[in-house]
C-alpha positions as a LaTeX table, in Angstrom:
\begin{tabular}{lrrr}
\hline
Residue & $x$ (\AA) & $y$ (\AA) & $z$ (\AA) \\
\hline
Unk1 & 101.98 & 156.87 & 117.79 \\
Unk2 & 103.86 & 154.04 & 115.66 \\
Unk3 & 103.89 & 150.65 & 117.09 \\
Unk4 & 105.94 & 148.29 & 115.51 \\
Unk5 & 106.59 & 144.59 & 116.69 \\
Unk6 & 109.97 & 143.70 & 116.66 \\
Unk7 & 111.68 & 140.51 & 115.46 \\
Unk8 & 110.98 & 139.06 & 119.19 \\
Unk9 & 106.99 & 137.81 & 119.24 \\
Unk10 & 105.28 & 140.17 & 121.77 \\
Unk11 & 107.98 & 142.75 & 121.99 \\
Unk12 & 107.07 & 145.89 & 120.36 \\
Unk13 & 108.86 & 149.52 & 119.33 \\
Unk14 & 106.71 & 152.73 & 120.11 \\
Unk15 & 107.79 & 155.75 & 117.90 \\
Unk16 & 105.47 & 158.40 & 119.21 \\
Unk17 & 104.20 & 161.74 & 116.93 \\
Unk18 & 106.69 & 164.85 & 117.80 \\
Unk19 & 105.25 & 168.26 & 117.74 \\
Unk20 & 107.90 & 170.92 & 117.38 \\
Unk21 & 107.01 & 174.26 & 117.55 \\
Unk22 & 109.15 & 177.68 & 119.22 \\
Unk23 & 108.50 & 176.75 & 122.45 \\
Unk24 & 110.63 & 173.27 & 122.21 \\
Unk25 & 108.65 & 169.53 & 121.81 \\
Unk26 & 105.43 & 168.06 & 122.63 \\
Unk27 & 104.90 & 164.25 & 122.27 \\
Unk28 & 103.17 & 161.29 & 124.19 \\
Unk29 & 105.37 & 158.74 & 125.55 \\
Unk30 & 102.80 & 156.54 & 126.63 \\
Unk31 & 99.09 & 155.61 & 126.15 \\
Unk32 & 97.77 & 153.21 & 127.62 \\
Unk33 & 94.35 & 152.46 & 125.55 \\
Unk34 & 96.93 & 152.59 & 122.13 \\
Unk35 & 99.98 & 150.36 & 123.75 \\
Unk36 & 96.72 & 147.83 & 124.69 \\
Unk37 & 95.28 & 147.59 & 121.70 \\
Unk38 & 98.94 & 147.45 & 119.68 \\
Unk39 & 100.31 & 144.48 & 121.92 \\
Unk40 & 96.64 & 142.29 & 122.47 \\
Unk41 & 96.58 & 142.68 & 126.14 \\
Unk42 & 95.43 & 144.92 & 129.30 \\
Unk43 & 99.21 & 146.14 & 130.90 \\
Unk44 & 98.68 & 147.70 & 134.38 \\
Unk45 & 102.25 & 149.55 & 135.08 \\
Unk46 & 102.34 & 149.85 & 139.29 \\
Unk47 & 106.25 & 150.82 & 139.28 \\
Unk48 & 108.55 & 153.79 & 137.48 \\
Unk49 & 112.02 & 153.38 & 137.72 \\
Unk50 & 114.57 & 155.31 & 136.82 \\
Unk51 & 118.29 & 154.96 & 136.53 \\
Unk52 & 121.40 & 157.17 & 135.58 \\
Unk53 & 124.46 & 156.01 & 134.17 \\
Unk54 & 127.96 & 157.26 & 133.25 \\
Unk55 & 129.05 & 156.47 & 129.83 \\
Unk56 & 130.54 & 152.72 & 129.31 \\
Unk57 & 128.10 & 151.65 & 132.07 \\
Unk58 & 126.52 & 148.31 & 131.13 \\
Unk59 & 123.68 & 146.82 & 132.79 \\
Unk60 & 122.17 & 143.31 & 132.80 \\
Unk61 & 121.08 & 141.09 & 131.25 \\
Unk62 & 118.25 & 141.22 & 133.76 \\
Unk63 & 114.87 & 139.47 & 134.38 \\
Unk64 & 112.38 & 138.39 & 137.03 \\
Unk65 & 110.61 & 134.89 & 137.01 \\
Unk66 & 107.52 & 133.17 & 138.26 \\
Unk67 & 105.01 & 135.46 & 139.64 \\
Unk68 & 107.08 & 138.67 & 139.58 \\
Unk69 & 107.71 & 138.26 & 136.29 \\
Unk70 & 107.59 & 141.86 & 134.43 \\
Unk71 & 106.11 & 143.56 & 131.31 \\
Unk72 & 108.07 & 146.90 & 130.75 \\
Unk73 & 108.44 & 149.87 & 128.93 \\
Unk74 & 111.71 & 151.54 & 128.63 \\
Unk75 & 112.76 & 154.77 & 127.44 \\
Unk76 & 115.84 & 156.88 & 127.50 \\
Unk77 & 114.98 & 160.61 & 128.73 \\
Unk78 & 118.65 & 161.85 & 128.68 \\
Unk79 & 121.21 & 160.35 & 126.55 \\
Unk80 & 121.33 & 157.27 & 124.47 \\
Unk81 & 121.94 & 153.47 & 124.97 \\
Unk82 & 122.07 & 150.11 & 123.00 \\
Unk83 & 118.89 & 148.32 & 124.44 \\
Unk84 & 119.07 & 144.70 & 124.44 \\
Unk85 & 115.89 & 142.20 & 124.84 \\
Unk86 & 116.38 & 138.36 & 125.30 \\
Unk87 & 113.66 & 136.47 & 124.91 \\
Unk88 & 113.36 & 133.58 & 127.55 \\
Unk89 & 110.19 & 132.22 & 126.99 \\
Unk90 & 110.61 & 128.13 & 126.11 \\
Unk91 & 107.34 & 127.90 & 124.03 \\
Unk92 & 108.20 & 131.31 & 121.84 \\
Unk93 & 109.66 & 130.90 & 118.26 \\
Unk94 & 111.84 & 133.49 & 119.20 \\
Unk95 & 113.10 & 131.75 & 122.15 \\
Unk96 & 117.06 & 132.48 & 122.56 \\
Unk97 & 116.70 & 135.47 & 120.63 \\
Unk98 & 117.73 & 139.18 & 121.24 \\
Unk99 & 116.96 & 141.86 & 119.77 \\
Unk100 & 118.87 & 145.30 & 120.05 \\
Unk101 & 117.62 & 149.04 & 119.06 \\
Unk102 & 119.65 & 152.40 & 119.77 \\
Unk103 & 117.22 & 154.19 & 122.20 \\
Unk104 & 117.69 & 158.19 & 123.18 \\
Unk105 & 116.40 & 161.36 & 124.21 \\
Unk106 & 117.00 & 162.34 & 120.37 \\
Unk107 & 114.67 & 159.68 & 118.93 \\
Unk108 & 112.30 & 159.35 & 121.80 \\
Unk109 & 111.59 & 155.88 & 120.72 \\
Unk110 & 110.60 & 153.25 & 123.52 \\
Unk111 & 110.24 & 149.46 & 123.34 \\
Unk112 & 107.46 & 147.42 & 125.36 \\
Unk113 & 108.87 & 144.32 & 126.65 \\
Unk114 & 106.79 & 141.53 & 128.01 \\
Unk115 & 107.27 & 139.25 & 130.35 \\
Unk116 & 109.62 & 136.33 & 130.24 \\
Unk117 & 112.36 & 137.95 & 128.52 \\
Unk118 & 115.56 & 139.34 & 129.90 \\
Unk119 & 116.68 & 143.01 & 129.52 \\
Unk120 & 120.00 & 145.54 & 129.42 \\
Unk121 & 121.46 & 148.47 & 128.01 \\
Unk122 & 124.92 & 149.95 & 127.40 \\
Unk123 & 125.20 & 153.83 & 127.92 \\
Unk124 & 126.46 & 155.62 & 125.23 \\
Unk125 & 126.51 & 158.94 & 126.34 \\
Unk126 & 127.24 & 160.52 & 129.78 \\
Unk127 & 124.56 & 161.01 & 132.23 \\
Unk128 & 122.40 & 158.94 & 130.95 \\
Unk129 & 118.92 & 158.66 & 132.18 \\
Unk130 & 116.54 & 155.81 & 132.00 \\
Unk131 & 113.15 & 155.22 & 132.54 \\
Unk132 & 110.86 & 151.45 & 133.14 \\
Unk133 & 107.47 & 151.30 & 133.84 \\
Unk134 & 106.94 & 147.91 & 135.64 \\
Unk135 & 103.76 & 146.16 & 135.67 \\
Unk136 & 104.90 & 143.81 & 138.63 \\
Unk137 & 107.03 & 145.30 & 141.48 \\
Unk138 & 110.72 & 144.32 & 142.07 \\
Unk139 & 111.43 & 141.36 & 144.33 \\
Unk140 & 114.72 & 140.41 & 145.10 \\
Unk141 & 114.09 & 136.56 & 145.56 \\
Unk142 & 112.82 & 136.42 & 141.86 \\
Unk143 & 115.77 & 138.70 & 140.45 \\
Unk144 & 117.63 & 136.61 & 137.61 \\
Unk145 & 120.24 & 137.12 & 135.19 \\
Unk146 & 122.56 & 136.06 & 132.18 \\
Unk147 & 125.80 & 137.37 & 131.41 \\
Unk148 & 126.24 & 140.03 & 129.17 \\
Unk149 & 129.04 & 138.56 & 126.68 \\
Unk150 & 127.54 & 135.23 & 126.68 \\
Unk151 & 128.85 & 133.26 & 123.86 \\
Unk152 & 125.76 & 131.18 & 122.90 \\
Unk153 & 123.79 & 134.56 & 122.62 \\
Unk154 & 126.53 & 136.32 & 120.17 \\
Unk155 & 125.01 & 140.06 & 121.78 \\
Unk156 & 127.13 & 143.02 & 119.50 \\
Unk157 & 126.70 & 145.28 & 122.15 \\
Unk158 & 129.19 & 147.64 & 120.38 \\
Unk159 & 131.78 & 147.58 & 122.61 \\
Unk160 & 135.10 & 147.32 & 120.51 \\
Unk161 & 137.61 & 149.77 & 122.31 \\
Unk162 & 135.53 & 150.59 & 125.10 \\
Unk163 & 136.63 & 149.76 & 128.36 \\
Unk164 & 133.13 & 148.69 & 130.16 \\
Unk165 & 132.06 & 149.22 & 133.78 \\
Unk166 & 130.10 & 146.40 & 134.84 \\
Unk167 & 128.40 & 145.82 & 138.47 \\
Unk168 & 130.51 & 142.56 & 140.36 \\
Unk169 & 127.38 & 141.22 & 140.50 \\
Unk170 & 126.43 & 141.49 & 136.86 \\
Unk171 & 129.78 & 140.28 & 136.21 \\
Unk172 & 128.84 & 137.07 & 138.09 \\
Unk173 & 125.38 & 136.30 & 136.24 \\
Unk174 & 125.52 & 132.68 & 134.41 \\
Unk175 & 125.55 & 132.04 & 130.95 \\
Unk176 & 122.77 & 130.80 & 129.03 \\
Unk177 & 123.59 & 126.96 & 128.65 \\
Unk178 & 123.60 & 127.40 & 132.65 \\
Unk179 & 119.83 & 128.38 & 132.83 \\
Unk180 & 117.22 & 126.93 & 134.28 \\
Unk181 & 114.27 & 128.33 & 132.58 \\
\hline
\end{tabular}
């Protein structure tokens, strides 16, 4: 497996080693010992998730603070999507950041986000299907967001014809310069 860290300090892509043969495709996703060792730190992932979205379907920018703050790795298992990270984190370099990286079932390539930095994707494909590992569970009370076409940020999430469907209440996240981080 490839690790590579990504502009964002702490926030890293995994490319794993695909083994195609007559029978279809082998490859780990995931290795814990490897990611460990790549990223400087012990992750303990207690929570899958998975989502499916219709084409056009854009979610976040999404994040959890304080001591439900999440470390994740994402990976598309159907489909494709523009994956977006923000980083939040006030004593980073990269703080106010993003980074973006086309993620799909095609190039099997995943990205392991730490905590303190906000998260989204655009589907590009129908039916797409999305996987997080979480290393904190959800809570609702720590559940924070930024808007998705924040100006400050300047995200190209690739949208330029596309008529978007956005949740209300991602619709109604703040904007950056409203943050209190």
């Amino acid at each position: 497996m490839k690790i590579t860290e990504t502009k964002l300090k702490g926030c890293f892509i995994l490319e794993p080693k695909i083994h195609v043969d007559d029978r279809g495709v082998f490859f780990e996703s995931y290795h814990k010992t490897i990611l460990d060792q790549a990223i400087g730190e012990s992750i303990n992932f207690i929570q899958d998730n998975i989502s499916v979205s219709k084409k056009r379907v854009l979610r976040g920018l999404h994040y959890q603070t304080g001591v439900h703050s999440q470390a994740k790795l994402v990976q598309v298992l159907k489909g494709a999507v523009l994956d977006v990270v923000v980083d939040l984190r006030k004593e980073s370099i990269t703080f106010g950041q993003h980074f973006t990286l086309k993620l799909s079932s095609e190039n099997k390539k995943s990205i392991f986000i730490p905590k303190g930095m906000a998260h989204g994707f655009l589907a590009m494909t129908d039916d797409v299907i999305f996987s997080y590992k979480c290393d904190s569970h959800y809570c609702k009370d720590a559940e924070r967001g930024i808007k998705y076409n924040d100006p400050d940020l300047k995200i190209d999430w690739e949208t330029k014809g596309m008529d978007l469907i956005i949740s209300p209440k991602d619709l109604q996240l703040p904007l950056w310069k409203d943050l209190h981080l």
